[in-house]
VOSE-695866 format. One record per residue: residue number from 0; x, y, z negated of N, C-alpha, C, O in turn. Coordinates in steps of 0.05 Angstrom, whole numbers. Layout:
BEGIN
+-----+--------+--------+--------+--------+--------+--------+--------+--------+--------+--------+--------+--------+
|  nr |     nu |     nv |     nw |    cau |    cav |    caw |     cu |     cv |     cw |     ou |     ov |     ow |
+-----+--------+--------+--------+--------+--------+--------+--------+--------+--------+--------+--------+--------+
| NUM |      X |      Y |      Z |      X |      Y |      Z |      X |      Y |      Z |      X |      Y |      Z |
...
+-----+--------+--------+--------+--------+--------+--------+--------+--------+--------+--------+--------+--------+
END
This chain:
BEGIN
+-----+--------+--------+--------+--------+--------+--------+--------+--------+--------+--------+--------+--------+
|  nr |     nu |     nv |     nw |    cau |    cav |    caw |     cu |     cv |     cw |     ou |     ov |     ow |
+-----+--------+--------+--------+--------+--------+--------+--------+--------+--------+--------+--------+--------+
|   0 |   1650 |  -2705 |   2972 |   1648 |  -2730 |   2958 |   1649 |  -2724 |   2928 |   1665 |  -2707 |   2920 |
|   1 |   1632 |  -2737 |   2910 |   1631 |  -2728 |   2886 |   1652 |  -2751 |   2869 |   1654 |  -2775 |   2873 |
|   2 |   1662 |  -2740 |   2854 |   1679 |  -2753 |   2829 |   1666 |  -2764 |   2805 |   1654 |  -2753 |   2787 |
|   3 |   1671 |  -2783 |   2809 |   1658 |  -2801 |   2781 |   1679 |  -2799 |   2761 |   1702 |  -2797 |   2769 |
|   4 |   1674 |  -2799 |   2735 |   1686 |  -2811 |   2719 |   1672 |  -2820 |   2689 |   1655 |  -2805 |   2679 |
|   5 |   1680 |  -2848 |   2675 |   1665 |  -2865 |   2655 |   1679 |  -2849 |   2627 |   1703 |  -2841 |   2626 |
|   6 |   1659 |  -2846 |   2605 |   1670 |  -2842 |   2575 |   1647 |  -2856 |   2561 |   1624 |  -2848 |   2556 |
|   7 |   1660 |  -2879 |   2557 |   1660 |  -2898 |   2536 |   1623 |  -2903 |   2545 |   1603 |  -2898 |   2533 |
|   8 |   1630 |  -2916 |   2573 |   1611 |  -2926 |   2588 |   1597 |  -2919 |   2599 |   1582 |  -2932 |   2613 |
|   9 |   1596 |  -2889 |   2595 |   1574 |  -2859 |   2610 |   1585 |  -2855 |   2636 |   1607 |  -2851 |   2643 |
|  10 |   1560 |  -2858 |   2649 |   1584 |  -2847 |   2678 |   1575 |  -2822 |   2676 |   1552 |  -2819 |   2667 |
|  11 |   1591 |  -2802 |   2683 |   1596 |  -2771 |   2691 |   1598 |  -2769 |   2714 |   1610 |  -2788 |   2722 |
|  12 |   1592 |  -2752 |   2733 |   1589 |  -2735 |   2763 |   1618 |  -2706 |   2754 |   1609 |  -2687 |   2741 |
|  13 |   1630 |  -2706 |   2756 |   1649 |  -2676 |   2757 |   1635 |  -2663 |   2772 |   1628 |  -2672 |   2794 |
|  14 |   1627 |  -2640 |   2764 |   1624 |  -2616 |   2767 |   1631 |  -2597 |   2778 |   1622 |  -2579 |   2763 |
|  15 |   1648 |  -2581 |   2804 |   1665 |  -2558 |   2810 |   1696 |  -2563 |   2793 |   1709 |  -2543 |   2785 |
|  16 |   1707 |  -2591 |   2789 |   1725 |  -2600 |   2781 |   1723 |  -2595 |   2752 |   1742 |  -2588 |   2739 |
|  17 |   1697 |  -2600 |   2740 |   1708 |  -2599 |   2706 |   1699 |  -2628 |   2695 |   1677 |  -2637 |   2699 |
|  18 |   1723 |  -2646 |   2676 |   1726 |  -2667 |   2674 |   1719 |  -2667 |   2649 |   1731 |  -2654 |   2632 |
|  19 |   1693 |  -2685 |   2642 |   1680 |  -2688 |   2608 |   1702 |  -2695 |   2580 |   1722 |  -2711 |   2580 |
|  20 |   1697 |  -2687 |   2567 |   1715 |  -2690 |   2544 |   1702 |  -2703 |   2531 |   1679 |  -2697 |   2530 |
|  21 |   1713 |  -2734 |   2509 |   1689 |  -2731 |   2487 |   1697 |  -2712 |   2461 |   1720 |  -2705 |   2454 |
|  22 |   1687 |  -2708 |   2455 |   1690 |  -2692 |   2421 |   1701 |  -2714 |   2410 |   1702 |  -2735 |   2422 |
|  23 |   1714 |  -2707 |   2378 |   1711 |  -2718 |   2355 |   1690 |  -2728 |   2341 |   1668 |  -2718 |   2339 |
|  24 |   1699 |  -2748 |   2332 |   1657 |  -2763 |   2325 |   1647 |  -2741 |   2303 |   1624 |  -2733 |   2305 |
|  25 |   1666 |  -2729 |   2279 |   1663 |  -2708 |   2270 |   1642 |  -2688 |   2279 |   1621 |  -2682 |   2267 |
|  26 |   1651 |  -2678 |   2303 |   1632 |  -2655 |   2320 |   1606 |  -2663 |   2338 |   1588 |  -2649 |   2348 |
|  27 |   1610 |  -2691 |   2339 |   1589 |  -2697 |   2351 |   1567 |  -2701 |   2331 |   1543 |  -2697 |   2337 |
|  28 |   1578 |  -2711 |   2302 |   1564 |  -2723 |   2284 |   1541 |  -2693 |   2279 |   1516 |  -2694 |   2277 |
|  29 |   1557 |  -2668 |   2276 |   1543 |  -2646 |   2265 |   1527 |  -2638 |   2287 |   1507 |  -2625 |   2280 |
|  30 |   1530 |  -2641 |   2310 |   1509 |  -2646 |   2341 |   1487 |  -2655 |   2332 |   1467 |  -2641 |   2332 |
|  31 |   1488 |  -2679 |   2324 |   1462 |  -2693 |   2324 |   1449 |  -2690 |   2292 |   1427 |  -2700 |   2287 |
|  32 |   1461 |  -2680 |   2276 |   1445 |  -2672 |   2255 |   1425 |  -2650 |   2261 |   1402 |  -2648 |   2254 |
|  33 |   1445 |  -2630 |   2281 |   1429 |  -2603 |   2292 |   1397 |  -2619 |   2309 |   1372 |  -2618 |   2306 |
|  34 |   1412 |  -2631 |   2324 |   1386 |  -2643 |   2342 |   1358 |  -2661 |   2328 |   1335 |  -2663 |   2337 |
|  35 |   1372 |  -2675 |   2298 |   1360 |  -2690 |   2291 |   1327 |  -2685 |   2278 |   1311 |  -2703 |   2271 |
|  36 |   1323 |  -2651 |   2279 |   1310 |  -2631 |   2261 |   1290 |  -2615 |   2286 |   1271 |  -2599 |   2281 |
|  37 |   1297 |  -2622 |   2307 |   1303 |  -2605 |   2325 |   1265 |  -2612 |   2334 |   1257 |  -2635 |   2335 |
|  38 |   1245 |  -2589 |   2339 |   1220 |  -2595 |   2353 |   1222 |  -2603 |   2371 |   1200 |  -2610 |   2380 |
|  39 |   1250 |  -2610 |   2396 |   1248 |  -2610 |   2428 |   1250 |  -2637 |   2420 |   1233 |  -2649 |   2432 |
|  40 |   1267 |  -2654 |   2402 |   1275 |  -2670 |   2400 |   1254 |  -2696 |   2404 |   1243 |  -2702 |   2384 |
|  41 |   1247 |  -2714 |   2430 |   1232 |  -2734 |   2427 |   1249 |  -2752 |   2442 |   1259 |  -2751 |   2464 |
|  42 |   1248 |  -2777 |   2416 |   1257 |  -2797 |   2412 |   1288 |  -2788 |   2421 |   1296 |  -2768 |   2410 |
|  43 |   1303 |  -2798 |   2437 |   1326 |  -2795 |   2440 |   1325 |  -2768 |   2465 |   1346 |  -2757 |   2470 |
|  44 |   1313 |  -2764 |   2472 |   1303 |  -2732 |   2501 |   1301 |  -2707 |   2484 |   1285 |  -2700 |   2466 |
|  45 |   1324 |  -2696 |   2494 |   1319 |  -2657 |   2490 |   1296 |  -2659 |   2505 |   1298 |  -2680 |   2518 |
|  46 |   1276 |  -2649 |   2511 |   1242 |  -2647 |   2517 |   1250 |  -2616 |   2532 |   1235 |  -2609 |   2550 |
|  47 |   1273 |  -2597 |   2524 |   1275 |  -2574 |   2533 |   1292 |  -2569 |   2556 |   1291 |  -2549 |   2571 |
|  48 |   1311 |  -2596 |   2557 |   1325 |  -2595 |   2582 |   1330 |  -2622 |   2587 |   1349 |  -2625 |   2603 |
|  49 |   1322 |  -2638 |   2582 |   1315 |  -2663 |   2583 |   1341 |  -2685 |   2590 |   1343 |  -2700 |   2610 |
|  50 |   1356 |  -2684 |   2573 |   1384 |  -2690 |   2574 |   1376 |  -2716 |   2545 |   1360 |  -2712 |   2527 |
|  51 |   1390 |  -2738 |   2550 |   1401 |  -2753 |   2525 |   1416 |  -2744 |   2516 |   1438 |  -2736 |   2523 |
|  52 |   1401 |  -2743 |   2492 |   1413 |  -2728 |   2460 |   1442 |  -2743 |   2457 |   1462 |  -2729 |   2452 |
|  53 |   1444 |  -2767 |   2460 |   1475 |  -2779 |   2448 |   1493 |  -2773 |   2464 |   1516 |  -2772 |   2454 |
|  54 |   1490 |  -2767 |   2496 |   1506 |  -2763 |   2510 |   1503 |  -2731 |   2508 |   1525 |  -2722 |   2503 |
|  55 |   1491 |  -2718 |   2509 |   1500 |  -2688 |   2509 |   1509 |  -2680 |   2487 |   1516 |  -2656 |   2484 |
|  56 |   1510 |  -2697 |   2468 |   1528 |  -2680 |   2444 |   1555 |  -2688 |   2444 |   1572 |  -2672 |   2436 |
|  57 |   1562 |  -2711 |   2451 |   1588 |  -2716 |   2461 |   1604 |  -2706 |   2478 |   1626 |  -2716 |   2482 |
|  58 |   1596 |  -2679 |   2492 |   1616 |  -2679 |   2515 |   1619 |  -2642 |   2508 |   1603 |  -2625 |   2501 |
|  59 |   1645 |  -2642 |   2513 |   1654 |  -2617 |   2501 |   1641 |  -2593 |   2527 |   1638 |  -2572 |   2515 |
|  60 |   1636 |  -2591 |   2546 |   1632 |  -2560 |   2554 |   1608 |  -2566 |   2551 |   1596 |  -2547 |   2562 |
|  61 |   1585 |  -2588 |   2540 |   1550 |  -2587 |   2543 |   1546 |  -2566 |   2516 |   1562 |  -2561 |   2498 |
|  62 |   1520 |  -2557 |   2518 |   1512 |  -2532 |   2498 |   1482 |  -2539 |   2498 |   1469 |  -2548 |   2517 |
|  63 |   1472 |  -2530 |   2470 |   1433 |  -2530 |   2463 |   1431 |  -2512 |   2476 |   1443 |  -2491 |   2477 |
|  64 |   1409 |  -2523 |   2492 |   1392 |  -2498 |   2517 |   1388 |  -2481 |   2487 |   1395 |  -2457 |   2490 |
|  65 |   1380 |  -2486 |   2466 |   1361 |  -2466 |   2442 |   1396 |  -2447 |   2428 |   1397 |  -2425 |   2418 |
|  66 |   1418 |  -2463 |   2433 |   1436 |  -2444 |   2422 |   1448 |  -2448 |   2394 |   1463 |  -2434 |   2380 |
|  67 |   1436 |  -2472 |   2391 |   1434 |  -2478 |   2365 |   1467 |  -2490 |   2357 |   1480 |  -2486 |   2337 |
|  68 |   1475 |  -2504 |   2381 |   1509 |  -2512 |   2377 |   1524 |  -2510 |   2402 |   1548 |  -2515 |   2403 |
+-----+--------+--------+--------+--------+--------+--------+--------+--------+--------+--------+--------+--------+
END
């Protein structure tokens, strides 16, 4: 049975028991400056792993497929 859990209205799936963190808007903020520049970047879709940009910069174990943060 999979585990849900909501951050700040996102639902999340847990993973092999790892529970999403959000960042500091701080760290998220410098996320999406990275992304904001970014060629994968269309409209709000990483295009490279096809994740929403606002939610994958928010959550502390997600990472740029490119490495960039």
């Amino acid at each position: 049975m999979e585990e849900i859990e909501y951050i700040d209205g996102i639902k999340f799936i847990k993973v092999s028991g790892i529970s999403p963190n959000r960042l500091p808007d701080k760290e998220i903020q410098v996320r999406l400056d990275i992304c904001s520049s970014c060629p994968f970047k269309k409209d709000e879709i990483c295009t490279k792993c096809g994740c929403i940009i606002s939610v994958k910069t928010s959550v502390d174990y997600e990472s740029c497929p490119e490495g960039k943060w």
